[in-house]
Each structure stands twice: as C-alpha cells, then as structure tokens.
C-alpha positions in Angstrom: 10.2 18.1 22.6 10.0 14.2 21.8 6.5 14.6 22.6 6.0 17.4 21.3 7.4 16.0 17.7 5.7 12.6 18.2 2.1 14.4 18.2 2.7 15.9 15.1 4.5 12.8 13.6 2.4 11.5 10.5 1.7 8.5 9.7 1.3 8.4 6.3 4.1 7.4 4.2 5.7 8.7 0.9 4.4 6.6 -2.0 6.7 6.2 -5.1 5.1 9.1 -8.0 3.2 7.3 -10.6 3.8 9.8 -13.8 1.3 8.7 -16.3 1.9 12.2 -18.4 -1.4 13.1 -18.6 -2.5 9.1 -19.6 -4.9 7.3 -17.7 -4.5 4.6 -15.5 -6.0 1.6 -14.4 -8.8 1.0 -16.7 -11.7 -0.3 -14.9 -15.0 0.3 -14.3 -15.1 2.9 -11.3 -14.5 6.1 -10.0 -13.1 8.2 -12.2 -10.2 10.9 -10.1 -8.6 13.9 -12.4 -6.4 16.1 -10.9 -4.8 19.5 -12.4 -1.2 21.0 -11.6 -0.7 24.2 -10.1 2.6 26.3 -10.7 5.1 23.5 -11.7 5.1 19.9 -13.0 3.5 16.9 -11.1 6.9 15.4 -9.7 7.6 19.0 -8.2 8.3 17.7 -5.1 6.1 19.6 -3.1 2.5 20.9 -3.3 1.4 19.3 -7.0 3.3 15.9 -6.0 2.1 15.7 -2.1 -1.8 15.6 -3.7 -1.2 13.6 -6.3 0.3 10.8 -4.1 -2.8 10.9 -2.3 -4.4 10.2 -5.4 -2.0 7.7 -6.6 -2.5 5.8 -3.2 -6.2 5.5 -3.2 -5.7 4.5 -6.8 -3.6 1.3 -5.5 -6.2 0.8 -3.1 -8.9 1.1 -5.3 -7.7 -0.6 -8.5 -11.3 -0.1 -10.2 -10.6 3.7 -9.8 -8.9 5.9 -12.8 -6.9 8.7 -12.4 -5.2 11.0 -14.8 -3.2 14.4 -14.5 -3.5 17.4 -16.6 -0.6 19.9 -16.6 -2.7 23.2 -18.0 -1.0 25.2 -20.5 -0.7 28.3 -18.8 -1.6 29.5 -15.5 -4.1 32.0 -16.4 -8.1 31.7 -15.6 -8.9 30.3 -19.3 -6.4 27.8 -19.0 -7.1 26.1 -15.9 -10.8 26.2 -17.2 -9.3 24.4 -20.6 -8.2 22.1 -18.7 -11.1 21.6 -15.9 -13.4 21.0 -19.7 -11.0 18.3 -20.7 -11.4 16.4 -17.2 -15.0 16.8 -17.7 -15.4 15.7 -21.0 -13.3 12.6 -20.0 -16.0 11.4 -17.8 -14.2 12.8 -14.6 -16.2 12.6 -11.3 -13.8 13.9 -9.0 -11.6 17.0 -9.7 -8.9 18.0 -7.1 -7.8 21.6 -7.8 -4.3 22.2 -5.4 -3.4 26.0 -5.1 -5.1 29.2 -4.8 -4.1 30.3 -8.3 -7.6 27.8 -9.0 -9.9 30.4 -6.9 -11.5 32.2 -10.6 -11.5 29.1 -12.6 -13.0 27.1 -9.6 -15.5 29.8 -9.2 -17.4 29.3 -12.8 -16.4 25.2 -12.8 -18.3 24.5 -9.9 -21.5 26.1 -11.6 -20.9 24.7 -15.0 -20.6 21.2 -13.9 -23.1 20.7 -11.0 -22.3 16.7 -11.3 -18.9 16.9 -10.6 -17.6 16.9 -7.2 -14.4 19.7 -6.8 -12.0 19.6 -4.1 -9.7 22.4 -3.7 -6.6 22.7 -1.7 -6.0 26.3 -0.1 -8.5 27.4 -2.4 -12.0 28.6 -2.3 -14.2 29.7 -5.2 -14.4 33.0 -6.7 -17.4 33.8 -7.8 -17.1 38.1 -7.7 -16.6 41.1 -6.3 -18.8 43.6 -4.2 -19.6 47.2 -4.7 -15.9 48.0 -3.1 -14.3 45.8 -4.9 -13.3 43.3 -2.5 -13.3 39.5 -3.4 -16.3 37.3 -2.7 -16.3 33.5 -2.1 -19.1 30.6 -2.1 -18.4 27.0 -2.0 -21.3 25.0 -3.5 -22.6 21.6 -2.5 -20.2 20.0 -5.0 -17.2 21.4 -4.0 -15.2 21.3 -0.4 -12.2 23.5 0.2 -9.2 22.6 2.4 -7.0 25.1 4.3 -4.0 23.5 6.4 -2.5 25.8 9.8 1.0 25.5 8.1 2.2 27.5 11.0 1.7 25.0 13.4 4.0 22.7 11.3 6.5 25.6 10.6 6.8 27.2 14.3 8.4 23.3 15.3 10.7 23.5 12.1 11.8 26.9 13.5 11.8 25.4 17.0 14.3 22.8 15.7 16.2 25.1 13.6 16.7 27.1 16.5 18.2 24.3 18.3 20.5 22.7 15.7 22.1 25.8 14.4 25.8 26.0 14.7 26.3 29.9 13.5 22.8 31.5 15.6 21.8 32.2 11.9 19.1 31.0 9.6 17.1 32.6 7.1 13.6 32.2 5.2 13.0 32.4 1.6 9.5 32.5 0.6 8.1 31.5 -3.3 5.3 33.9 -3.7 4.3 36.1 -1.0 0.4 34.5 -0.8 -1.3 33.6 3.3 -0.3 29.8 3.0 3.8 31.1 2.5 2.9 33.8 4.9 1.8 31.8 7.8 4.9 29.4 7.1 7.0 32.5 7.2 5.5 34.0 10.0 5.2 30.2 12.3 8.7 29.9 11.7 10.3 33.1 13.1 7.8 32.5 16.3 9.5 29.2 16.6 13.2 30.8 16.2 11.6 33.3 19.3 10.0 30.4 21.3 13.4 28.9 21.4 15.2 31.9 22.8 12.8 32.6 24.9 12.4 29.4 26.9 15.0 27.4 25.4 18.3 29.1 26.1 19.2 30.1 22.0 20.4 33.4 20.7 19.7 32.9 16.7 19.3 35.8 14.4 17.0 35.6 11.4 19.2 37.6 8.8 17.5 37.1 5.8 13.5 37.3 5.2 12.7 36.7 1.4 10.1 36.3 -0.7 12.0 35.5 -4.3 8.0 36.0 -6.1 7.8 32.8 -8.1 7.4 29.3 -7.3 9.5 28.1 -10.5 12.8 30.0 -10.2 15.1 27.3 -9.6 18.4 29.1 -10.5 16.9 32.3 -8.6 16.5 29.9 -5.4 20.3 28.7 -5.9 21.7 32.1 -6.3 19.5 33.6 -3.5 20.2 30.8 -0.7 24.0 30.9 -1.9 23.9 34.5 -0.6 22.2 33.8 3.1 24.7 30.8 3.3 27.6 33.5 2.6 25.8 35.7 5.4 26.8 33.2 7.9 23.3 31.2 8.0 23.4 27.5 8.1 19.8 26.6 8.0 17.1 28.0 5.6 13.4 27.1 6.3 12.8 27.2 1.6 8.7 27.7 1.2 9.1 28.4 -2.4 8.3 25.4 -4.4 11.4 25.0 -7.6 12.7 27.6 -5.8 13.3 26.2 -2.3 14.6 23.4 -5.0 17.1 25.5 -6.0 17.8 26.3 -2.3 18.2 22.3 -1.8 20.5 22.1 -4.9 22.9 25.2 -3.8 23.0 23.5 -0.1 24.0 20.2 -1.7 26.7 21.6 -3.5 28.4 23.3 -0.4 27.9 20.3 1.8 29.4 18.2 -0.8 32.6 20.9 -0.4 32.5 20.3 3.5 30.1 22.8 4.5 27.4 22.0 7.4 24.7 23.2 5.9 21.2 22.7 6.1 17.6 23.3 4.3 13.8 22.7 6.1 11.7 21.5 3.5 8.4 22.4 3.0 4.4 20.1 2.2 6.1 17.0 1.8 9.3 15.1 3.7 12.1 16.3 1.3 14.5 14.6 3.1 15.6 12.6 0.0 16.2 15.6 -2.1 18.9 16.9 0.2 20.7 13.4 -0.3 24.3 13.6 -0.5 27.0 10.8 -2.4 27.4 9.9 1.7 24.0 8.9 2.2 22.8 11.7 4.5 21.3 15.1 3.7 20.9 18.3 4.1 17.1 18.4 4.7 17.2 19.3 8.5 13.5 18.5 9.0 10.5 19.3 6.7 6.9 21.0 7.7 4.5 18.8 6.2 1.1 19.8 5.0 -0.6 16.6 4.5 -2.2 16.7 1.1 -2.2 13.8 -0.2 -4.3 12.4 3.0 -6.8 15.2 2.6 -7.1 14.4 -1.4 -7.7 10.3 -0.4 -10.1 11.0 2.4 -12.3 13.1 0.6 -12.6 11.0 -2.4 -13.1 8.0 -0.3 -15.9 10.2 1.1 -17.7 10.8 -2.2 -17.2 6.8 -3.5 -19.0 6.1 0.0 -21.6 8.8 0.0 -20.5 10.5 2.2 -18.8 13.6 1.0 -20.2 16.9 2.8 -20.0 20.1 0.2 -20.6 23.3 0.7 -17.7 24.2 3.3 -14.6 25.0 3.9 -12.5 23.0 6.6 -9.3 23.9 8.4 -6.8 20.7 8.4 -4.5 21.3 12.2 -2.4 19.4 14.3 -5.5 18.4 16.2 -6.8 16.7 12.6 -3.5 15.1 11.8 -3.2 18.1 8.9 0.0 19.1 9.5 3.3 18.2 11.2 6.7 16.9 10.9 8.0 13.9 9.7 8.2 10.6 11.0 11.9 9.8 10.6 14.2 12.8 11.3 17.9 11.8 10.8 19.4 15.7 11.0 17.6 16.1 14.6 19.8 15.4 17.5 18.5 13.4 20.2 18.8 16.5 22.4 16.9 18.0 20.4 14.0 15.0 20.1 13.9 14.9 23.7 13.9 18.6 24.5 10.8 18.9 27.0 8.0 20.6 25.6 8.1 24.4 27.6 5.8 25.4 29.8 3.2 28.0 27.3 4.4 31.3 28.2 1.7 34.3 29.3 1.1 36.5 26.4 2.1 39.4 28.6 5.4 38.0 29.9 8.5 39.9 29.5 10.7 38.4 26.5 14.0 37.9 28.1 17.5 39.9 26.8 18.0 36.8 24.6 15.1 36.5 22.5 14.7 37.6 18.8 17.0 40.8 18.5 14.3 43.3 17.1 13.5 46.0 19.5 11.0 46.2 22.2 7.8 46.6 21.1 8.5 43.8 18.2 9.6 41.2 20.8 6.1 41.3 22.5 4.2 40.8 19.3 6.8 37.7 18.4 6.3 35.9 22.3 2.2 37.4 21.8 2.2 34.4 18.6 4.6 32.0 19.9 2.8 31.9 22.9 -0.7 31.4 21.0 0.5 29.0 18.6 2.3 27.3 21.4 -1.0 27.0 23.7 -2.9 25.2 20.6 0.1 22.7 19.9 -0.2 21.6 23.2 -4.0 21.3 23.7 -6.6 19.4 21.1 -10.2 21.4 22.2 -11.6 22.4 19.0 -12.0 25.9 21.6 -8.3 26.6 21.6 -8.8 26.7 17.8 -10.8 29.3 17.9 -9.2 31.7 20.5 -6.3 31.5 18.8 -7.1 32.7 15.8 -9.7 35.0 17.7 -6.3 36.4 19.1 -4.4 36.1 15.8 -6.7 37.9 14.0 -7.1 41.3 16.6 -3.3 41.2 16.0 -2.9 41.0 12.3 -0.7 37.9 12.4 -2.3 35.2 10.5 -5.4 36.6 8.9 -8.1 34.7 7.8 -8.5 33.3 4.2 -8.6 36.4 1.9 -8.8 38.8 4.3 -6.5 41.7 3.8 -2.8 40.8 4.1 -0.4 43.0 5.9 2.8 42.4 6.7 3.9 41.4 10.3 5.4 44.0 12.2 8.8 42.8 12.3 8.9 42.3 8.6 10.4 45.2 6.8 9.3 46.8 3.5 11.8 44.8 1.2 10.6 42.0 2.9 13.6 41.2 5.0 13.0 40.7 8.8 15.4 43.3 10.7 15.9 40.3 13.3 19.5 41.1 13.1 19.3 44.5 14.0 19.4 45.7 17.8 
C-alpha cells in the first residue's frame, strides 16, 4: 500500500486563498486570468477553491499576470453568460469555467469570443441537440476541456476506509447525482470490495446517498448525523457545502468523544476536520488536482503553446488525481499495506467480500479489478481497456453518455451492501 499511496501522492501544495471579491489583483501589464464560480462561493473548500488556487499560484509566480473572480448571480445559462460578458469586457484573455453546470453557457461563449481562450473543468461545450434529442458537444480551437478519473483517487479512499474502520461501516453521500459524483461513488464502494476481497475486511456500506444539491450544509449535517447513528464511522462526503456539513456534524461528535471520521473530496480537507486537540477527522481526502490543471494550461497559452480543440482525461498516470501527501488519520499498517496482487476479472469473490448477493459481487470484483490493473500500470493502453471494459459494463460511462445506475445501487439511491 505505501507504494501504492506514494504513486498517487501529489506534489503540489495547498496555497493560502487569495479572496479579492471579485477585485483585481496585481496590476501589471500581462496576462489577464478570470475565473467564474460554480455552485458555491470561491473559498468553498472544494471544487471552486482547488481551481482558483491554481490560479492564485501562477498569479504569485507571474506577478505581471491579473486575476479576478466573478461569483455569477444565479446559476442559470444567462447568468453564467452575464458573467462570461463581464470577464470579456474586462480585457480577460483566459477564462477558466470549473463544473459542468458551464456546458450551455460555454457552448455560445466559445463562439462569441473567438479571442479568448476557455478552459473548462469536467465540462465540454454545448452547442445542441440532434434529431433524438440527445446532447451534442464540440470543443473549438479556443477552448480545452479537462475530465479527472476521480475513481482512481476514490477506489484508495475506499481502500483505506476499509482498512481503518472500527464498526465494518461506512457510508457515501453524494451532492448532486452528475458522472464526476458518480464515478467517486462508484471507485469508492470498489475500493470497500477490493479490501474484502484481498485484504481480509468485512465492511458494510449502509448508506448510499445522493442529498441533490451541492449547497445544503444543514442537510449534509442532518444527513451524516443519521449514518453516524447507523453505526458508520467513516463517510467518503462528495457533496461540496454538503460534505461540509458532513465535516461540521463529525466535528461535533468527535469533540463529544466519538471516533469518527470524514474522506474529503478535490482538495486535502484535512484542515477542515480540525479539532480544539489539533487532529481531525478528515481520514484521507481524494484529490482531483485542479488547481495544477488550471496553472499548466494557462502557462501553456502565455507560452504559445496551448492546444485547443480537445478534451483530455487528467489520471493517476498524469499526476490528475490522488491522495494526499501528508496523511495523519492513516495508520502505518495501513501505509505499508502491500499493494495486492490485481485479481482476474473472473475470480470468485470470497464469502467476505461486499454483502450484496451473487451476481452483484462479480460486477463489484469485475471494477475493482479494472481499476485496480490501471493503478498499478502507467501504459496509456491500460487506459483504454479499462474503460473499453468499463464501458461494455455500464460502470463508468463516458462523458455524457447515458447514466444508469450501478447494479448494486438501489432506486432511492441507497446501496443494499448491507443486505445478504
């Protein structure tokens, strides 16, 4: 496991927010960055903060640059288009756009403002629909979108989860049910049935939730209260406020002498889980990367260099994903847990492994065994048998194909991992 965790270990350190409330900063002749929020406020501590860090950083780098925020005033296709206008009028040269909910908006930007270079975090551009209806997506020359293989991250997290529980219980509780939750979701159960598989656990998932927001803070409190009072002692939050609401409620009970625990989610949230001791309840964190993607893609366009017109995939094998650096919750047995041999995809899951029934089992070890096989290989081929496989199986579909619901996920969106 210790190398296992080491190869996903990044690198890139937290930087210290810089709110400038939608002001400008450093004043110089340069490139000029603008970024706009998704769901939430720029110091969200997840998805909105992890980019603008990135831009932040190459700001410090680049003291010539200027950067600036703008927090839109709704969340609806006008108003992300009100507020793309405003970075354009501005002078802006560089737009970052974090968060599908950008797709429509993007779609029409990109053609209204050829000059200006768009990147877009787990977002393509909508620009239509076909004869049936379904969506249709084109990423022009001035724009580049960024997808991250959250799962990879999330199947350790549920790896390490599985390994540090004390009560064989943990639950998930999803934000909005949208492919980049899903595959964290879904990476994390495979890692809770990679671990009794090969491992030597028995956890249950008891609770599988998608709460339907991303700003529902008091919903996240009232929601993880209710899987702590199930007997869980870890839940993997991949909601945004929510999973801050998650944090808060698990603060409060380890404050009361509880040993309880939260895996955070884009960013190290290890210091919101702090506690009047000095540790925290942040177990471990799957880390998406964005504010790396954000720098190195600006730093492409101020050197030439900046390559439009696709749509890259950020893995492991990139450095797109992973777990922190620093994990103070992880035992060192844990750490130094041998990585597993990968397991055949037609192997028999043992009487210990995920407590679904038969036929569900197999599907689970089918995707731990697939994502395990690409965390422990680099080829750029692995990448694409895996999803190959993946996709025949309906478990991680690809960006805005049709999603379905794994088969061990139930119709109100709990996981019956805790029934026989």
């Amino acid at each position: 496991m210790k190398k296992l965790f080491k190869t996903v270990a990044t690198t890139f350190l937290m930087l210290g927010l810089v709110a400038c409330s939608n002001e400008e900063v450093s004043k110089k002749d340069g490139v000029k960055i603008g970024m706009v929020t998704d769901t939430g406020t720029i110091d969200d501590k997840s998805f909105n903060q992890g980019t603008w860090e990135g831009i932040v950083k190459y700001n410090n780098d680049n003291p010539d640059s200027e950067i600036q925020y703008i927090q839109p005033n709704g969340e609806t296709k006008q108003d992300y288009l009100e507020a793309i206008d405003n970075l354009a009028l501005s002078g802006t040269e560089v737009i970052v756009l974090p968060g599908f909910k950008f797709e429509e908006a993007l779609g029409k930007a990109q053609d209204e403002y050829p000059d200006i270079t768009f990147i877009a975090v787990d977002a393509e551009p909508l620009v239509g629909h076909d004869n049936n209806g379904a969506p249709m997506y084109e990423v022009k020359e001035n724009t580049i979108s960024i997808f991250f293989a959250e799962q990879q991250a999330s199947f350790l997290t549920g790896i390490a989860s599985a390994l540090e529980t004390k009560t064989n219980k943990v639950a998930f509780l999803g934000g909005m049910e949208v492919p980049a939750v899903q595959k964290l979701g879904w990476g994390f159960v495979a890692g809770i049935a990679y671990a009794n598989a090969n491992l030597g656990t028995n956890v249950e998932i008891i609770d599988y939730i998608y709460q339907g927001t991303f700003t529902d803070l008091d919903a996240g409190k009232s929601i993880s209260a209710g899987m702590y009072d199930k007997g869980a002692d870890v839940i993997f939050a991949a909601a945004g406020a929510v999973g801050v609401g998650a944090i808060t409620e698990s603060k409060t009970r380890a404050e009361s002498g509880e040993d309880v625990y939260v895996v955070g989610v884009d960013v190290d949230q290890y210091d919101e889980g702090l506690l009047t001791n000095g540790q925290s309840t942040i177990l471990t964190s799957a880390m998406k990367y964005l504010g790396e993607a954000a720098y190195n893609q600006i730093d492409s366009y101020v050197k030439g260099e900046f390559e439009g017109g696709q749509t890259i995939l950020m893995d492991i094998a990139t450095n797109g994903v992973g777990l922190p650096q620093e994990n103070p919750n992880l035992s060192e047995e844990t750490v130094k847990q041998p990585p597993p041999p990968p397991l055949s995809s037609k192997d028999e899951p043992p009487p210990q492994a995920a407590r679904v029934n038969r036929a569900a089992k197999i599907q689970l070890l089918r995707l731990a065994t697939i994502i395990a096989s690409f965390l422990l290989t680099t080829p750029r081929a692995a990448e694409h048998d895996a999803q190959t496989e993946l996709n025949r199986h309906g478990k991680l579909p690809t960006r805005h194909q049709q999603q379905h619901r794994p088969a061990f996920v139930g119709d109100n969106g709990i996981a019956p991992l805790a029934n026989a």
